[in-house]
C-alpha positions in Angstrom: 2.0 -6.3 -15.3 4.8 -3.5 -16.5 2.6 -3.7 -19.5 -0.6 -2.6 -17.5 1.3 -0.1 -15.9 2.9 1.9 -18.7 -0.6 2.0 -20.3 -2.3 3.4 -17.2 0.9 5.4 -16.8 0.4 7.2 -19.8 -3.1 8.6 -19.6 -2.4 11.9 -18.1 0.4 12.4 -20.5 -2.8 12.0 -22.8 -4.8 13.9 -21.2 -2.6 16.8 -21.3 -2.5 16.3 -24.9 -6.1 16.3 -26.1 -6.8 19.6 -24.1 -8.6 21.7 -26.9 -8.7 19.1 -28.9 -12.3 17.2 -27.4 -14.5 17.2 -24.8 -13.6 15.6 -21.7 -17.1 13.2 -21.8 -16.7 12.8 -25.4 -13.2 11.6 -25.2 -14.4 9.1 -22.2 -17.1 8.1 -24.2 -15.5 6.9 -27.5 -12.3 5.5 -25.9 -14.6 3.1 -23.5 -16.8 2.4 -26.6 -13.7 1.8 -28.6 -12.8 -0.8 -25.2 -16.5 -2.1 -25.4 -16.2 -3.0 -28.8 -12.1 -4.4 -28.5 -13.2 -6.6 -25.8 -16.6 -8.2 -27.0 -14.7 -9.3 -30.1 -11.7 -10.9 -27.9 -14.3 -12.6 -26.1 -16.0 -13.7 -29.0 -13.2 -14.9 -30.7 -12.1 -16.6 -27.2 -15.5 -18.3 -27.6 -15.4 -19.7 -30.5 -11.9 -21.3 -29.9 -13.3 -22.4 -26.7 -16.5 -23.7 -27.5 -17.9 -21.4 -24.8 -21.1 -19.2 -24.6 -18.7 -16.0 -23.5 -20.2 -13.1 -24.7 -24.1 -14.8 -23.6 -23.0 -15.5 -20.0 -21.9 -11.6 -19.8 -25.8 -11.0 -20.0 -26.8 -13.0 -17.2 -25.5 -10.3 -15.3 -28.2 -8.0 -16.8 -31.1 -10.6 -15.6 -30.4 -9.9 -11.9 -31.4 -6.9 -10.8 -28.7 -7.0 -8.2 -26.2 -7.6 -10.6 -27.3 -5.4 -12.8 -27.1 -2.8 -10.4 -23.8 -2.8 -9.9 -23.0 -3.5 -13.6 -24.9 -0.4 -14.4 -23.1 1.4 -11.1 -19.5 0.5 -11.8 -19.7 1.4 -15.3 -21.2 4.8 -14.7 -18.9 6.0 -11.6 -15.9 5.0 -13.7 -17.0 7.3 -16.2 -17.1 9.5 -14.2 -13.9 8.9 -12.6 -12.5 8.9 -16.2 -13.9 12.0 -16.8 -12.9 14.3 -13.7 -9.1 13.1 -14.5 -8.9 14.4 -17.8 -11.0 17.5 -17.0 -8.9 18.1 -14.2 -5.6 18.5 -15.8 -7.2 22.0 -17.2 -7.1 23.5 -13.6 -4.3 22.1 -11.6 -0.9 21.2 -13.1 -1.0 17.8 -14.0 1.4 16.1 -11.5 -0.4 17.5 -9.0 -3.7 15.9 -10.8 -2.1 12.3 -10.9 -0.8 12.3 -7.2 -3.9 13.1 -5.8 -5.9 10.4 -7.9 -3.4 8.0 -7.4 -5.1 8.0 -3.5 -7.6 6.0 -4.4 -6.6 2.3 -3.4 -6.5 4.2 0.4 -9.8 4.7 0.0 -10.5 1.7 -1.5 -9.6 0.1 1.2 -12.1 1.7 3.1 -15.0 1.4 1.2 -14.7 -2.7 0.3 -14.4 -3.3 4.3 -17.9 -1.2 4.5 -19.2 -3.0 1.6 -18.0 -6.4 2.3 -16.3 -7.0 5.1 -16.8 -10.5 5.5 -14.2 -11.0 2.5 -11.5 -8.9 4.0 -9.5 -9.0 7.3 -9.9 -6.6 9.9 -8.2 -2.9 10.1 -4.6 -3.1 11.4 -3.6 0.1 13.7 -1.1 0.5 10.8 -3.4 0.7 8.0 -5.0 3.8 10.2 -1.1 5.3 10.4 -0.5 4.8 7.1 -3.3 6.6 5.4 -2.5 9.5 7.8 0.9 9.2 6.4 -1.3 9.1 2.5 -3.5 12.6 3.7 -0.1 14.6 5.0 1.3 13.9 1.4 -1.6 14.6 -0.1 -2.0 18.0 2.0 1.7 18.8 0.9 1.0 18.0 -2.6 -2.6 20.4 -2.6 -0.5 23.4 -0.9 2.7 23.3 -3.3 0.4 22.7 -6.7 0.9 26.5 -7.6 4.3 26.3 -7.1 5.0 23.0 -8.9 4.5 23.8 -12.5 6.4 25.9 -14.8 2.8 25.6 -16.9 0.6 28.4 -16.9 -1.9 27.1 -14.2 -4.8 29.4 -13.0 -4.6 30.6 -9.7 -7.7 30.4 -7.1 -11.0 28.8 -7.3 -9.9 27.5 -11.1 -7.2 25.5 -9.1 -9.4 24.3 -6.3 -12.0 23.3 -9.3 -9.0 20.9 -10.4 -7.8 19.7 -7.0 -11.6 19.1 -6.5 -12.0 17.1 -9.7 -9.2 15.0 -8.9 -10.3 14.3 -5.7 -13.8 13.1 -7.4 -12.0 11.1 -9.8 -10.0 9.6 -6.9 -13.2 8.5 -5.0 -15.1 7.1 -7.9 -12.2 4.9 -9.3 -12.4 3.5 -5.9 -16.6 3.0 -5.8 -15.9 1.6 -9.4 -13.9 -1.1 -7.9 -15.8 -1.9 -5.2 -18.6 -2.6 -7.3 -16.0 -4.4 -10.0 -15.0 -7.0 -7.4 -19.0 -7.3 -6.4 -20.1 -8.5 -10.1 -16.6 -10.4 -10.2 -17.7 -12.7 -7.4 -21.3 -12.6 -8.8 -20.2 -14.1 -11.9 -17.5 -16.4 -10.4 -20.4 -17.9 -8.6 -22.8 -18.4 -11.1 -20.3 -19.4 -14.5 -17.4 -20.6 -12.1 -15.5 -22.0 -15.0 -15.5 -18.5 -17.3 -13.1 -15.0 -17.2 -15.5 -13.3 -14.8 -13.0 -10.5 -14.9 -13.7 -10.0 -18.7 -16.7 -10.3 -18.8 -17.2 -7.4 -15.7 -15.2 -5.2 -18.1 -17.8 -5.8 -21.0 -20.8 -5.1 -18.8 -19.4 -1.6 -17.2 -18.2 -0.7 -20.5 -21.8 -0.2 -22.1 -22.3 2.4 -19.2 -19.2 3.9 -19.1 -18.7 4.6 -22.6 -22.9 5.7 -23.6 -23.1 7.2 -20.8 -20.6 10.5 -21.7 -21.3 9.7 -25.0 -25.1 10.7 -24.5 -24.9 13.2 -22.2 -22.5 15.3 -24.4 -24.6 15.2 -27.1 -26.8 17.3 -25.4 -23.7 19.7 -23.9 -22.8 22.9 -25.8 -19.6 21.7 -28.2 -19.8 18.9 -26.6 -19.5 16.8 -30.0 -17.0 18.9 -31.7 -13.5 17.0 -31.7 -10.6 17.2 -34.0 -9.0 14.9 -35.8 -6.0 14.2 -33.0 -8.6 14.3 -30.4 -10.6 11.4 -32.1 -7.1 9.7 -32.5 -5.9 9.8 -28.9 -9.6 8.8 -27.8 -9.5 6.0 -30.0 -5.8 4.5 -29.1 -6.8 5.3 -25.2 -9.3 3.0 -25.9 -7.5 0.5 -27.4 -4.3 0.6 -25.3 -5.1 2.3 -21.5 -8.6 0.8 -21.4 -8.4 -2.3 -23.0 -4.7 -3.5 -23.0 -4.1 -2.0 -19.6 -6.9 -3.6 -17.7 -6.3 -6.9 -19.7 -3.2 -7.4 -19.1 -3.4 -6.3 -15.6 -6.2 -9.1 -15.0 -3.9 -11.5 -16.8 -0.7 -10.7 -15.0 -3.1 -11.8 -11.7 -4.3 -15.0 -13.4 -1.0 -16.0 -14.1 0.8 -14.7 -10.9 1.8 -17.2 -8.2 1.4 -14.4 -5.7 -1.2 -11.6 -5.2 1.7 -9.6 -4.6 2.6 -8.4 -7.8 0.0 -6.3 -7.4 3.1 -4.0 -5.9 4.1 -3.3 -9.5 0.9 -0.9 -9.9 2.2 1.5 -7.4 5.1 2.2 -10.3 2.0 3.9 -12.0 2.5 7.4 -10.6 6.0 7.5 -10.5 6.1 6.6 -14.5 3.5 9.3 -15.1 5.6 12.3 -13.5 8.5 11.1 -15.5 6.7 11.0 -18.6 5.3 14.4 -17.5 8.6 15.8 -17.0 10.0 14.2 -19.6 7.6 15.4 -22.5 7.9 18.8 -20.9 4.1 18.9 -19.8 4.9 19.8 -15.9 7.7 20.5 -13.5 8.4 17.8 -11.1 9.2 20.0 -7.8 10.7 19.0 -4.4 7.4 19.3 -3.2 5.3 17.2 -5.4 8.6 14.5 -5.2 7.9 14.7 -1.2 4.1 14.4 -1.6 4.8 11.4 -3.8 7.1 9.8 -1.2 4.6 9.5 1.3 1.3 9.3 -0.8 2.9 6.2 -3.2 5.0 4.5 0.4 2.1 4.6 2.4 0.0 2.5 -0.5 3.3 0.1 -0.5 3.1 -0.1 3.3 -0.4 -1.0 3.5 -0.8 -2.9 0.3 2.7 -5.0 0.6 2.5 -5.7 3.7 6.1 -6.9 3.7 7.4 -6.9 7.6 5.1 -7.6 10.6 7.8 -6.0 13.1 7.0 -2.9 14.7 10.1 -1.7 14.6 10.4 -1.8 11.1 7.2 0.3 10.7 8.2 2.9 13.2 11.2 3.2 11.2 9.6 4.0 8.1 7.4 6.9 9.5 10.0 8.3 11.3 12.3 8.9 8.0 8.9 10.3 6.3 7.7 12.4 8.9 11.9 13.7 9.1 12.1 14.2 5.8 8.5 16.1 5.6 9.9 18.6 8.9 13.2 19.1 7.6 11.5 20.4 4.5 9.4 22.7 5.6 11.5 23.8 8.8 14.7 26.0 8.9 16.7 24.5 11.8 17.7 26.5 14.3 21.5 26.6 13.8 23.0 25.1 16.9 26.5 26.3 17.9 28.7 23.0 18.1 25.8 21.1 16.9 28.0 18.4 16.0 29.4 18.2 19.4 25.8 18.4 21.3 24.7 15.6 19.5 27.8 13.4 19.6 27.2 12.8 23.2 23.2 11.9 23.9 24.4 9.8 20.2 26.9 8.2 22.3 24.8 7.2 25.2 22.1 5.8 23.4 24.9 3.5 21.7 26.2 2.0 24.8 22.4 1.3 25.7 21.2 -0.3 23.0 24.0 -2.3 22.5 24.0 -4.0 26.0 20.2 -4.6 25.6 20.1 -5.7 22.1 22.4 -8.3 23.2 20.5 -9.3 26.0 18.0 -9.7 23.6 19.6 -12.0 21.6 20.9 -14.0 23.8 17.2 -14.5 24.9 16.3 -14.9 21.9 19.2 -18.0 21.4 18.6 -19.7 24.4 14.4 -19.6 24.1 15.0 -21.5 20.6 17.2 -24.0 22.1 14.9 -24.4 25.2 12.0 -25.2 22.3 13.9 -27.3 20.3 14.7 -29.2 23.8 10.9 -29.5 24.8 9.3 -30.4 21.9 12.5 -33.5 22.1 11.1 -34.4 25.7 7.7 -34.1 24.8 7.7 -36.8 21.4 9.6 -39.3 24.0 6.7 -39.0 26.4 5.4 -42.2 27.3 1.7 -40.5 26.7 1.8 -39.8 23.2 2.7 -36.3 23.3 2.5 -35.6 19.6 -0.5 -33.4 20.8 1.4 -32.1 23.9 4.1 -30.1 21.5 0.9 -27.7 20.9 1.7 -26.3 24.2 5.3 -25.7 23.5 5.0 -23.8 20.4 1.7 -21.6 21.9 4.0 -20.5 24.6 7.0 -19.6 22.1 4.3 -18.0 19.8 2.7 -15.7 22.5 2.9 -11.8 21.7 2.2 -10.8 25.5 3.1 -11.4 28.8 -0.9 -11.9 29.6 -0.5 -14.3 27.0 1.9 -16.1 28.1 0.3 -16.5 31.5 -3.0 -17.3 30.3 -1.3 -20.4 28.3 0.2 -21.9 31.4 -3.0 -21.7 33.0 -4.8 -23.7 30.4 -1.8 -26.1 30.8 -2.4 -26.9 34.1 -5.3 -28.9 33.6 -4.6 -30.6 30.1 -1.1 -31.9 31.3 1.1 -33.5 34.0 2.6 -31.5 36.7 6.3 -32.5 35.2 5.6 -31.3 32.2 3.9 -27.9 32.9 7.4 -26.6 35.2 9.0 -27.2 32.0 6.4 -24.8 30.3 7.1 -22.7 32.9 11.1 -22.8 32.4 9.6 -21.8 28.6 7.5 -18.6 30.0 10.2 -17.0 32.0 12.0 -16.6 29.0 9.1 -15.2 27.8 8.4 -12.9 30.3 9.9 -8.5 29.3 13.5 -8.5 30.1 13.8 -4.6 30.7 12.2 -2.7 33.5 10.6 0.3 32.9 13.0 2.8 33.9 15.5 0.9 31.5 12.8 1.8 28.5 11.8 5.0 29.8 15.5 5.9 30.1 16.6 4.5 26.3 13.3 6.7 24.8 14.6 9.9 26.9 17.7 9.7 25.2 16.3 8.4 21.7 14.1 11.6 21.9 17.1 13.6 22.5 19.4 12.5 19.8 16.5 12.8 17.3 15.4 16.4 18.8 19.0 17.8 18.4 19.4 16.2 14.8 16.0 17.9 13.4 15.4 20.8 15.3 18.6 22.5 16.2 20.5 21.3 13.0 22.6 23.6 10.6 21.0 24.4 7.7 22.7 22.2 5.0 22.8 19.4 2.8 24.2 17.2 4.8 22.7 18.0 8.2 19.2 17.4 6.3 20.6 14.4 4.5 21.7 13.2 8.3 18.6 13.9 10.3 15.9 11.6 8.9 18.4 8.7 8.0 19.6 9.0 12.2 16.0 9.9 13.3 14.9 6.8 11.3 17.9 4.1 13.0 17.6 5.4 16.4 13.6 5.0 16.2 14.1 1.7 14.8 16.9 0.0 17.3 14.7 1.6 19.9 11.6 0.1 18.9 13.1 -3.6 18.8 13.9 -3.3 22.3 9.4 -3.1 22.2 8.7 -5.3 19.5 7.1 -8.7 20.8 8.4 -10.5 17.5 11.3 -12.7 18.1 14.8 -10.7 17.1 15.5 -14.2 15.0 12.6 -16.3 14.6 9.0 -16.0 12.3 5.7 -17.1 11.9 6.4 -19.3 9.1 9.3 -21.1 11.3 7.0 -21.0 14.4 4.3 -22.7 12.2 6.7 -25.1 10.0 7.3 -26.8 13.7 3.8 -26.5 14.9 2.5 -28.6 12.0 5.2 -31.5 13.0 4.1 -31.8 16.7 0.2 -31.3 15.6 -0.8 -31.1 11.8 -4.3 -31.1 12.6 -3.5 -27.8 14.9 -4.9 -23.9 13.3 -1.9 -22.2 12.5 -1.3 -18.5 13.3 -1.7 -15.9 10.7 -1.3 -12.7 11.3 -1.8 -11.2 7.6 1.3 -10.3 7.0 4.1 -11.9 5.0 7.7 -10.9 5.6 9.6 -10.0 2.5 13.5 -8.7 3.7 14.2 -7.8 0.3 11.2 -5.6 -0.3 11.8 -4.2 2.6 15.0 -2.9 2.3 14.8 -2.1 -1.3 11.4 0.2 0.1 14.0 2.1 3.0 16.4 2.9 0.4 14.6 4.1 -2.4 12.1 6.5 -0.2 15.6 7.7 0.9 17.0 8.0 -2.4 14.0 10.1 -3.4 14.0 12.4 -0.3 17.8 13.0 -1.4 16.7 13.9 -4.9 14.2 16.2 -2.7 17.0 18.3 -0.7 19.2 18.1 -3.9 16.4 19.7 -6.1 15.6 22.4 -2.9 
């Protein structure tokens, strides 16, 4: 996979390179025909070891018109795609280019649920907060490309051409995809035993790399190429198009988990070092901001890697922090220090007393579970069955939940029995009032007003405000989250499929990964304090 990604990594450093040197379509052309040609022979040489009709399977997606279709489809919207990124770095500096394309598995996301949503799970209210979080780094990226660049960039509706084109190409890598993972099935389903992947690659690449190729010839200049423009079309071919996408389908053949997929959203962050690195564009505090939210939001969405609420309220709060203290001047508070030492100091004493109340909750509802489903195996009736009950009160996210479990009880069990259910649901039940919440968010909302808006205007005040805005947001939100402080699904279902294998487990679609989620917090605060260092 770190393959894949230095190869897709290094196309705009590329791209940037063969300016003047060949047209955009022709260069699209002969580094997808160059691909074409690299991956019929591997498959043909993969067919011959394997006794296998490769290459004559690949045209059995040309026989269906349906198939066909989005062969023909794929392959000419990721020409295009191709094509609007490397005309696009002629306009707009080109980290501004490969942030704003590197938006495309947002809308991705989108377009596969339109397409096929039977395949994919439905929209989480985070995926929805998330690509909000994507658009307000892609806004800040759009404003701040003039400023961004020591390059000479034109200025005005040559910019907006190359913000525009980026856009495009953003939106049709994404179409390409969709129709990608259509033919993919369509070939899994009819030559289940064959690299469907591969042979999806072959098929688009007869459209995407004719296509420019033919449509230039008929451009003004649009055959003329020099001798380093052939080259770089040539090794793009061989190395982004083929390698990259090769190994990136291998690395997922190989993979134990989907989740390596994370490794891809290094992409961007290699191609502004490479950019700044060869000297081809100034990486800015702006751009480095746009890419914190922009290439975290993907992360958040794609790697899914805590299902608490707290821990996603956290995370916006230090982006949307960082993103005001940036743009705002605070207002200079006179004892600033002092006036927020004591809302700071109140909120402390709060959250501690009910963040152990929590806990203990939390300690005595595990032991009252462990307990239950004890009782319930010794039950004269069998009561393998009856631990269901236990572990769908435990599991419940809401106090109408809970309640409408021990209804169902009722009926399905004896009267003994369902009191101890109920001993379960008032554990359950909220253990704050309202005025206990409304009073901890009043004084949250205070201690993160003072530290943003009436802070001094220095390095450490801005370094301070979004790492305190994020940890108050986040203690304050536990005290809201319906996850257990202590316990998972994965334990909740682990002793659901000892007191009833045959029982559905829960799945909420996410998968909790503490190290990646830590590792996320701190380096999207490393980079914001590269962003006020560099300010």
């Amino acid at each position: 996979m770190l393959i894949s990604v230095a190869a897709y990594a290094s196309y705009p450093v590329v791209a940037v390179f063969a300016q003047g040197e060949i047209n955009p379509l022709m260069f699209v052309g002969i580094a997808h025909v160059t691909a074409l040609i690299a991956s019929a022979a591997v498959l043909f040489i993969w067919g011959k070891r394997d006794s296998r009709p490769y290459l004559a399977a690949t045209l059995d997606g040309f026989k269906n018109r349906y198939a066909f279709a989005s062969i023909a489809f794929g392959g000419i919207t990721n020409a295009i795609s191709h094509a609007s990124l490397f005309a696009a770095v002629y306009f707009a500096p080109a980290a501004v280019v490969t942030l704003l394309y590197e938006t495309w598995p947002i809308a991705a996301m989108y377009l596969f649920y339109v397409w096929m949503r039977h395949h994919y799970r439905p929209f989480l209210a985070s995926d929805y907060v998330f690509s909000g979080v994507a658009f307000i780094g892609l806004a800040i990226v759009v404003y701040s490309g003039p400023q961004t660049s020591e390059v000479a960039v034109p200025s005005g509706e040559m910019l907006a051409l190359g913000i525009g084109l980026a856009l495009l190409s953003s939106l049709t890598m994404a179409t390409s995809s969709g129709a990608g993972i259509w033919t993919t099935r369509f070939y899994e389903k009819h030559h289940p035993s064959l690299p469907a992947s591969f042979m999806v690659q072959l098929g688009t690449k007869i459209f995407s790399g004719l296509g420019p190729i033919i449509v230039a010839l008929f451009l003004p200049r649009g055959t003329e190429f020099s001798g380093l423009g052939l080259g770089l079309a040539v090794g793009s071919g061989l190395f982004i198009v083929t390698i990259g996408a090769s190994f990136y389908l291998v690395a997922n053949t190989m993979a134990r988990s989907t989740s390596i997929n994370i490794l891809y959203y290094l992409t961007p962050v290699l191609s502004l070092a490479l950019l700044a690195a060869f000297g081809l564009d100034q990486i800015g505090p702006a751009i480095a901001l746009g890419a914190i939210l922009i290439i975290a939001s993907n992360l958040l969405i794609y790697g899914r890697a805590d299902p608490s609420y707290a821990y996603t309220a956290s995370l916006l709060m230090l982006m949307l922090s960082a993103t005001y203290v940036f743009y705002v001047p605070g207002l200079e508070m006179d004892s600033f220090y002092d006036a927020l030492a004591v809302p700071a100091a109140i909120f402390a004493i709060l959250i501690a007393f009910m963040l152990d109340r929590v806990f203990q909750r939390a300690n005595s509802q595990e032991q009252l579970v462990i307990d239950l489903l004890q009782k319930f195996e010794a039950d004269s009736k069998g009561a393998q069955k009856q631990g269901y009950w236990v572990i769908r009160i435990w599991a419940a996210n809401s106090d109408a939940e809970v309640k409408q479990t021990l209804d169902e009880a009722k009926s399905a069990l004896p009267k003994s029995l369902v009191l101890d259910l109920y001993a379960l649901g008032l554990k359950k039940m909220s253990i704050f009032s309202f005025g206990e919440r409304f009073i901890v968010i009043v004084v949250a909302t205070m201690v993160v007003a003072i530290a943003n808006i009436f802070r001094p205007n220095s390095m450490v005040a801005e370094l301070m405000a979004p790492a305190l805005s994020s940890a108050v947001v986040f203690l304050t939100s536990t005290i809201f989250d319906r996850l257990e402080v202590r316990t998972n699904r994965q334990l909740q279902n682990g002793l659901l499929s000892l007191v009833d294998p045959s029982a559905q487990k829960s799945d909420d679609g996410m998968t909790e990964r503490p190290f990646f989620s830590s590792v996320l917090i701190f380096l999207i605060f490393v980079s914001y304090v590269y962003v006020v260092l560099s300010s």
